[in-house]
C-alpha positions in Angstrom: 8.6 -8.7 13.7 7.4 -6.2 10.6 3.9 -5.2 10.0 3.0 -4.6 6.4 -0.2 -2.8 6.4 -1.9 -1.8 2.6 -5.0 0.7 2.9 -8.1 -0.1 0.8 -11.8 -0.5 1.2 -13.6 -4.0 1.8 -16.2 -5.3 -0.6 -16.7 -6.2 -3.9 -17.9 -2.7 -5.4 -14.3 -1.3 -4.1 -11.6 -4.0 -5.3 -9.4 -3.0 -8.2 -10.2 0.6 -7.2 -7.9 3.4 -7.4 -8.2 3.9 -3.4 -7.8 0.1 -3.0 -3.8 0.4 -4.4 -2.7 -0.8 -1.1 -5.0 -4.0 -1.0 -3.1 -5.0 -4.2 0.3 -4.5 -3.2 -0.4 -6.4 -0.1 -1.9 -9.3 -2.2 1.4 -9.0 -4.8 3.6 -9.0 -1.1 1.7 -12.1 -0.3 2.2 -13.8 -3.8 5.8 -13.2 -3.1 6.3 -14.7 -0.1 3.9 -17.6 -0.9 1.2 -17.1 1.9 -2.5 -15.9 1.9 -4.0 -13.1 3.7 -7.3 -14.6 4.7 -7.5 -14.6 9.0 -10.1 -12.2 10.4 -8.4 -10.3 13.2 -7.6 -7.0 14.5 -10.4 -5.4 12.4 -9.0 -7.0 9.3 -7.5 -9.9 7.2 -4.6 -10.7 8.3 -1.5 -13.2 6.7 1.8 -14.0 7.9 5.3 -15.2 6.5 8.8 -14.9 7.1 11.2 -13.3 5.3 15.0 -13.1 5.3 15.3 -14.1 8.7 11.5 -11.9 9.8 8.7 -12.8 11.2 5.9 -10.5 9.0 2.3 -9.5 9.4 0.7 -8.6 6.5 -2.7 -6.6 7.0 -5.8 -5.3 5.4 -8.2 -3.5 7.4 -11.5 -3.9 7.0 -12.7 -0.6 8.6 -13.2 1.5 5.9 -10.3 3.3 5.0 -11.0 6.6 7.7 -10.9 4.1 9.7 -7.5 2.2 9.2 -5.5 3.2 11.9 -7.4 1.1 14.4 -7.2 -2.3 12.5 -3.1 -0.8 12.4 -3.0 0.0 16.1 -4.9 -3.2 17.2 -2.4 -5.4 15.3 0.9 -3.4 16.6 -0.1 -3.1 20.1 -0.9 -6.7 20.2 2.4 -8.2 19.2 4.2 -5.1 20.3 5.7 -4.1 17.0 7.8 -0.7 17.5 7.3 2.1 15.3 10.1 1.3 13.1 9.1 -1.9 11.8 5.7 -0.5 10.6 5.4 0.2 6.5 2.0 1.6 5.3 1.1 1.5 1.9 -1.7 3.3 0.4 -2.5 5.5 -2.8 -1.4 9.0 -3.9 -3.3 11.5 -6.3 0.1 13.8 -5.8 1.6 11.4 -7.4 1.4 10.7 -11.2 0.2 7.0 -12.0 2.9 4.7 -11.7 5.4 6.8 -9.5 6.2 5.5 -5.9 7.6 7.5 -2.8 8.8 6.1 0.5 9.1 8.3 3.2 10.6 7.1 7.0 8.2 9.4 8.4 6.1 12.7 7.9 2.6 14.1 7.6 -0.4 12.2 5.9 -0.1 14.9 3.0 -4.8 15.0 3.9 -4.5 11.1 3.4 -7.5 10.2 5.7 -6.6 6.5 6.2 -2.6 7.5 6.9 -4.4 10.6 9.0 -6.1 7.4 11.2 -2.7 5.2 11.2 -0.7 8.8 12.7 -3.8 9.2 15.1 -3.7 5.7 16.4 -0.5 5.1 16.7 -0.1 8.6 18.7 3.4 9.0 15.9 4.0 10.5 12.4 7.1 8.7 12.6 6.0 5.5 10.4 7.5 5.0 7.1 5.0 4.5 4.4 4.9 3.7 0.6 2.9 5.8 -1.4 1.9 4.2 -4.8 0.9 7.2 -7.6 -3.1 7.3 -8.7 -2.5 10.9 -10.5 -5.4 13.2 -10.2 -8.9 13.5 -12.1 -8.6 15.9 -15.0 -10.6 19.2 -14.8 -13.4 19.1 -12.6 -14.0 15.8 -11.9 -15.0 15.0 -8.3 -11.7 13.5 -6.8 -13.8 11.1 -4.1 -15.3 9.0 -7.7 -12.3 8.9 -9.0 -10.7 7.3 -6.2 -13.6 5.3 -5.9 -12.9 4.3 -10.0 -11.2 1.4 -11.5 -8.3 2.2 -13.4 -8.9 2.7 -17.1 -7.3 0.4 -19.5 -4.2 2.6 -20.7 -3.3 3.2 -17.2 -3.3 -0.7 -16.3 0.1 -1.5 -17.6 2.0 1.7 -15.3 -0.2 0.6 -12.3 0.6 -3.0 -12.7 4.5 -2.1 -12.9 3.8 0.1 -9.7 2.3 -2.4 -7.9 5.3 -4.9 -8.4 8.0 -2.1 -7.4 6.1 -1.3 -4.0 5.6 -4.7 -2.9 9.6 -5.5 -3.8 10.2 -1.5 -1.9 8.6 -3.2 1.1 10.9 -6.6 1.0 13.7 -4.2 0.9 13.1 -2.4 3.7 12.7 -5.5 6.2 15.8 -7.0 4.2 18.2 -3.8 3.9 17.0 -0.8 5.8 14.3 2.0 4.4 17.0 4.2 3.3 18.4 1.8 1.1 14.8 1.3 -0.1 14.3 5.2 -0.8 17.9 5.0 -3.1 16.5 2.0 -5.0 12.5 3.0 -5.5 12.3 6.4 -5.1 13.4 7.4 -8.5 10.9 4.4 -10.0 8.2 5.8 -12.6 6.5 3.1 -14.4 5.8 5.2 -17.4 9.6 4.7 -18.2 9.6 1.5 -17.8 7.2 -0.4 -20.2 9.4 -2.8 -21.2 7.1 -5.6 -19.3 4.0 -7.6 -20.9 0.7 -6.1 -22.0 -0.9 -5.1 -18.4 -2.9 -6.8 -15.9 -6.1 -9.1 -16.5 -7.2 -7.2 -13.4 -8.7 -4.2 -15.7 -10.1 -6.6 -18.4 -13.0 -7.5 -15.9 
């Protein structure tokens, strides 16, 4: 069994946020695999589906995102999911908008809901997918721009992102992370605009 678990806020006032990147790539995961994500447990919502043979757990926590690793470690511990088969996906201002990362394992890189997953879960060793939210320019306070929506010229990149992670994720239940890291880890949406107009999310 996997556990897919995206990091975002809950509420209205934080969907389609910068910070809620993970949210969306779980609900693109869940699109793809034809199942909703809408059981309360483990401190969160909470979907399941199988996949190439898997049993998956797909997971939002509804902590607050400091708060994340205990919706995580309540929802591993109960169906006894090892380390490995635990992908995190959140968002990334070291990361350009667009650009995705996978890693097999490392620090949160001052990520404070992958700071509470490593805390919970006692391990660094969790692979994660980091989707790009680029950083404010000048001297914008970082916290309201990860708190902002995305602005309309960024919603075609994002939108691109979004799709890449959630197919990053499928590949590594289906064909191993590092395999996954070959495929996505060179993906940067900005070079790859050949797809539609953007998302209706960011016409709202």
């Amino acid at each position: 069994m996997f556990l897919i678990a995206g990091l975002g806020n809950p509420g209205k006032e934080y969907e389609d946020t910068r910070h809620n990147v993970g949210f969306m790539v779980l609900d693109k995961i869940s699109e793809k695999l034809n199942t909703s994500i809408n059981k309360v447990k483990f401190k969160g919502l909470i979907g399941d589906a199988m996949y190439k043979g898997e049993k998956i757990l797909l997971l939002k926590p509804l902590t607050f995102m400091n708060l994340s690793g205990e919706s995580v470690a309540d929802a591993a511990r109960f169906y006894k999911i090892p380390l490995e088969n635990i992908i995190i996906i959140y968002d990334d201002m070291d990361l350009p908008t667009g650009r995705i990362r996978i890693r097999p394992e490392g620090s949160s890189g001052g990520h404070r809901g992958m700071d509470s997953v490593i805390y919970q879960l006692a391990s660094d060793k969790i692979c994660r997918i980091r989707v790009g939210i680029g950083r404010p320019d000048g001297r914008k306070d970082p916290i309201n721009y990860v708190l902002g929506k995305f602005q309309k010229e960024e919603a075609e990149d994002i939108k691109a992102a979004i799709e890449a992670a959630a197919d990053a994720a499928l590949c590594i239940i289906s064909d191993g992370v590092q395999k996954a890291m070959s495929i996505y880890n060179g993906f940067d949406a900005a070079q790859d605009r050949q797809k539609g107009k953007g998302s209706d999310l960011f016409d709202k």
